[in-house]
N, C-alpha and C positions, 0 to 999 in steps of 0.2 A: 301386452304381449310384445314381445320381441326377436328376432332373429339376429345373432352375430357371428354369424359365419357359415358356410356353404361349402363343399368340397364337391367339384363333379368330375365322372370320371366317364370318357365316354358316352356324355351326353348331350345329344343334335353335335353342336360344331366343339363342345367344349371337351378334348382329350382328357386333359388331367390339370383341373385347374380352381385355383379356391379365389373366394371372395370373406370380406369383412364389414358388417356394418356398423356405424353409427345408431348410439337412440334413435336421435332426431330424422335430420334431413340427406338423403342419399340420393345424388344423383349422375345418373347412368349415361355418357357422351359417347354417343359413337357412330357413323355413317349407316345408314341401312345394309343387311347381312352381315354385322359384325358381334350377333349373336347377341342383343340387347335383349329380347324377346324370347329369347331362349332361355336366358334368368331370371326372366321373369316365372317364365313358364316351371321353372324345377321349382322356384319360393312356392308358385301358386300349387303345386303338386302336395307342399308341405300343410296345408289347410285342408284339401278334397279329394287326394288320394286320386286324382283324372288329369290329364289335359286338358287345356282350351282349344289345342292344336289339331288335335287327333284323338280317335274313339283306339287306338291301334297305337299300342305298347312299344310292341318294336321298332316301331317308328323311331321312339325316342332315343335308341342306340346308334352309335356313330355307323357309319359304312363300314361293312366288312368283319364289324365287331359282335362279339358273341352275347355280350350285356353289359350294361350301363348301372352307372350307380351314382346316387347322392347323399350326402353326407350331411346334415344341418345342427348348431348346437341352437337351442332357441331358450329362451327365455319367459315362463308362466308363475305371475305371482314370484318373483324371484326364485324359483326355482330352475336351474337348470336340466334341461333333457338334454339326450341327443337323440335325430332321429336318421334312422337309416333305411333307404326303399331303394333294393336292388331289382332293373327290368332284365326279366331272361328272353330268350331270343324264341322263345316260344308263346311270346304276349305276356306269359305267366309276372307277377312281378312280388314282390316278400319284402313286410315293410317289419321293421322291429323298432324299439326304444329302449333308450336303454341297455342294448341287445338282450329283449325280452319280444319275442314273436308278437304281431300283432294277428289277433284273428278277425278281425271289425278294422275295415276301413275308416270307418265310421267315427272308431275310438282316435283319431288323429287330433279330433277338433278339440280335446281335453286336451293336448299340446301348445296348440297351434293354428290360429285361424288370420286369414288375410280375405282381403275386397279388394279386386281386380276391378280396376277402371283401366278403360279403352278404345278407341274410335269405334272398333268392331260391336262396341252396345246399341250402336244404334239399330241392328238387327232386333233388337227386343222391340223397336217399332215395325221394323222393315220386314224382319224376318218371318217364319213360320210359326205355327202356332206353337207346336214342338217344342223351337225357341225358347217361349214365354211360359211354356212351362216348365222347364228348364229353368229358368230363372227366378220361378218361384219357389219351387223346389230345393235347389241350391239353397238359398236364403231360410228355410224353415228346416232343412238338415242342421245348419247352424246352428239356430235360435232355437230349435224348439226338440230338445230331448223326445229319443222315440217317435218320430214324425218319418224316419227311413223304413223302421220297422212295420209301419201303418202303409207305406206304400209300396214294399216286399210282399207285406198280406194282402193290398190288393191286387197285386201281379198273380199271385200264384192261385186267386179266383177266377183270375178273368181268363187263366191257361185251361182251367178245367171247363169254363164256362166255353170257351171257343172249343174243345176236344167234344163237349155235347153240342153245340150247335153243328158241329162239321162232322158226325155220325152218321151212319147208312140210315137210318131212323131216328129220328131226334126224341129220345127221353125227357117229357115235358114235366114231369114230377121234380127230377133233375135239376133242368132249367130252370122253375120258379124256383128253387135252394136255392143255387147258386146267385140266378139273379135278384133276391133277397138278398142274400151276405155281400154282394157287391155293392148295393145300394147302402146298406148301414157302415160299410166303409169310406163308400164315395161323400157320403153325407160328410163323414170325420175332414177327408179331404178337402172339398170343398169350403166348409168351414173354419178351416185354418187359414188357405190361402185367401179368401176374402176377407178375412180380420187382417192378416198382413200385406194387401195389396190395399188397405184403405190406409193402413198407418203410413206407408209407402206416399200413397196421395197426398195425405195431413202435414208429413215433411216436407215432400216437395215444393208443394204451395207456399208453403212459409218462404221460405226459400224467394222462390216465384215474387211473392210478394214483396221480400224485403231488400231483392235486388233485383229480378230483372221485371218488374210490375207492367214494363210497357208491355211485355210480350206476352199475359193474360194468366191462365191457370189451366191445370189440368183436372182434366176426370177419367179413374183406372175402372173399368165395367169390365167385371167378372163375366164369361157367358158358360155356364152350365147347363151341359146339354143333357144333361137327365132331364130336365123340364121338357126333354121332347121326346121321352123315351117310348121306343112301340118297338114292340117284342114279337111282332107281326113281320116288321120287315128289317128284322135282326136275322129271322127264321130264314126269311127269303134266300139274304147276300150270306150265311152263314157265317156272321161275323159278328164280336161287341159292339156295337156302333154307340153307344152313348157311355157317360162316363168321365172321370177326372183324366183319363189318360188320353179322352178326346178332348176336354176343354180348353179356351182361352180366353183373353183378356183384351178389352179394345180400350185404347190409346185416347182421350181426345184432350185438345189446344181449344178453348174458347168454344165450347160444344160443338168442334169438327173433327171429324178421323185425321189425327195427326199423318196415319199411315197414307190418305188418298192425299190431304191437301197441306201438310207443314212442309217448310223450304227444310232444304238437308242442314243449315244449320238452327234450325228450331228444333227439329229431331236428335239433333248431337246434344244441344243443352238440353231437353225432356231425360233423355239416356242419361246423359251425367250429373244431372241432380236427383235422378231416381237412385242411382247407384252411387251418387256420397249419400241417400237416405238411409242409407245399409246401416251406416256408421252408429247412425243413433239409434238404430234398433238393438245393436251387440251394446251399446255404452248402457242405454235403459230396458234391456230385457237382461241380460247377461251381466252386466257388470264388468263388461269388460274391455279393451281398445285392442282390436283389432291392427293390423301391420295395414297401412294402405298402397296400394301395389298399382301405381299408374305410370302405364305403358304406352306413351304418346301420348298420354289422356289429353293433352291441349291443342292436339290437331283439329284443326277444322272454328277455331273460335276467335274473336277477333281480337285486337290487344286490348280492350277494354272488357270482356268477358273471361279474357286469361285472368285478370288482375285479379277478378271478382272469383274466378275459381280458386285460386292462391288463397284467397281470404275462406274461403270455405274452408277448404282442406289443414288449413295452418289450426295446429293444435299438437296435443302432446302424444298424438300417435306418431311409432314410427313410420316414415314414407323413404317408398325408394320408387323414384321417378326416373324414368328414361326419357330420352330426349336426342334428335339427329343435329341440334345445335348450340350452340353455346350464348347464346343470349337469354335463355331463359335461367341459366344459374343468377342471374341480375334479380329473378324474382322468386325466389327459394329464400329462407332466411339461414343463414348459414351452412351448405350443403356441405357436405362432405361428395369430393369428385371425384368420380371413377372412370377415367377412361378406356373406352375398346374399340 
């Protein structure tokens, strides 16, 4: 897959302003606030239809402006698209291809998919659980057809299942329905995301092992809180308390909680070799190379772990790498420069 070329109009700091990329290697020069992050942020909108930035649309429109718009032509299978996602000032936002409406956000990833690398992944240790489900999630929208649709249908259980539990009299008839159909979904859930939070591990380690060995292995632990499911004091708090949409996932370096006890840059590298493991799951599930979209991704690592990241990432996907300096185009294999 590939992107060549962007047009934005109205969007965060960019009035009306186009970019062009190269296959290969593109990389983004420019002092912080001079909108590096912001292009990123429109590419990445072009794979997941959301920010990274904000849950809040209109955000994405310049000041004062009634709505924002992007323009991308990209490249699938050598096929040409164009894709168009105008924000209106009411949140609202209307993506089309081709100028043909899309009605599924969803149908974007048949276009166009990218893997955002970033300092801020270390929240996927640090962060909430939320977070990390969020970033499973993400990842299995991708990879795995109809896996959005599976967690739509569990939303719209667990809305009924809450309107019975927070009734002037709870309908216990009701209750066991719902909380059956939730369980035979959560199971699907669950399911999923711990087959791909162990291939996640399997990468990683490899990884672990064949470059940074001093610094041990990882192990990714599902925690599924159905396994502690009581329907007693569900009744109580009148709320879902167990479930995929409660779960998460523990982190460990060397059988310790990365989260209590790794230094912050053992957490940067756990994060950023989780997130190049992305890569092989789209190249051997999918069949397909992904656009790699790394934004500062080499903050925080030291010169000998850059080099080694370089070497990961170098291959025949496109990358558009930002950067606040210019010593690292020295290790880029022939960038194409962009400065802002």
């Amino acid at each position: 897959m590939l992107i060549k070329s962007i047009y934005l109009y109205n969007f965060r700091t960019f009035i009306d302003k186009r970019f062009t990329f190269t296959e290969q290697n593109n990389l983004i020069i420019g002092l912080n606030g001079k909108g590096k992050s912001n292009l990123i942020e429109a590419i990445n909108f072009l794979s997941s239809a959301r920010s990274f930035k904000t849950n809040i649309n209109k955000e994405i429109i310049n000041f004062n402006q009634k709505e924002a718009s992007l323009i991308a032509e990209v490249v699938n299978e050598k096929k040409v698209s164009k894709i168009n996602i105008v924000f209106k000032e009411d949140g609202s936002k209307k993506i089309s291809i081709n100028n043909s409406i899309l009605n599924k956000s969803s149908d974007l990833l048949k276009e166009f998919t990218a893997i955002l690398v970033s300092p801020n992944d270390i929240t996927i240790i640090d962060g909430t659980p939320s977070v990390r489900r969020r970033y499973l999630d993400t990842i299995l929208s991708k990879t795995l057809p109809g896996y959005l649709d599976i967690v739509k249908e569990q939303k719209r259980i667990i809305d009924i299942k809450r309107k019975v539990l927070k009734g002037n009299t709870i309908n216990e008839d009701l209750l066991n329905i719902y909380h059956e159909q939730l369980k035979k979904v959560n199971t699907k859930i669950v399911s999923y995301r711990t087959k791909i939070l162990q291939e996640i591990q399997e990468t990683a380690n490899k990884y672990f092992k064949q470059y940074y060995y001093k610094v041990g292995f990882i192990e990714l632990k599902y925690v599924d809180t159905f396994l502690l499911e009581d329907i007693v004091k569900e009744k109580n708090y009148r709320e879902c308390l167990y479930g995929s949409h409660r779960d998460d996932f523990e982190i460990y370096l060397n059988e310790k909680s990365a989260k209590k006890y790794s230094s912050t840059g053992e957490k940067r590298l756990i994060s950023l070799l989780m997130k190049i493991s992305e890569k092989n799951l789209f190249n051997d599930k999918l069949k397909i190379k992904p656009v790699l979209l790394l934004d500062d991704a080499f903050l925080g690592l030291d010169d000998e772990r850059q080099t080694i990241f370089y070497e990961l990432i170098e291959s025949d996907h496109q990358k558009i790498l930002t950067s606040t300096e210019d010593k690292y185009q020295n290790k880029v294999i022939n960038p194409s420069i962009l400065r802002l």
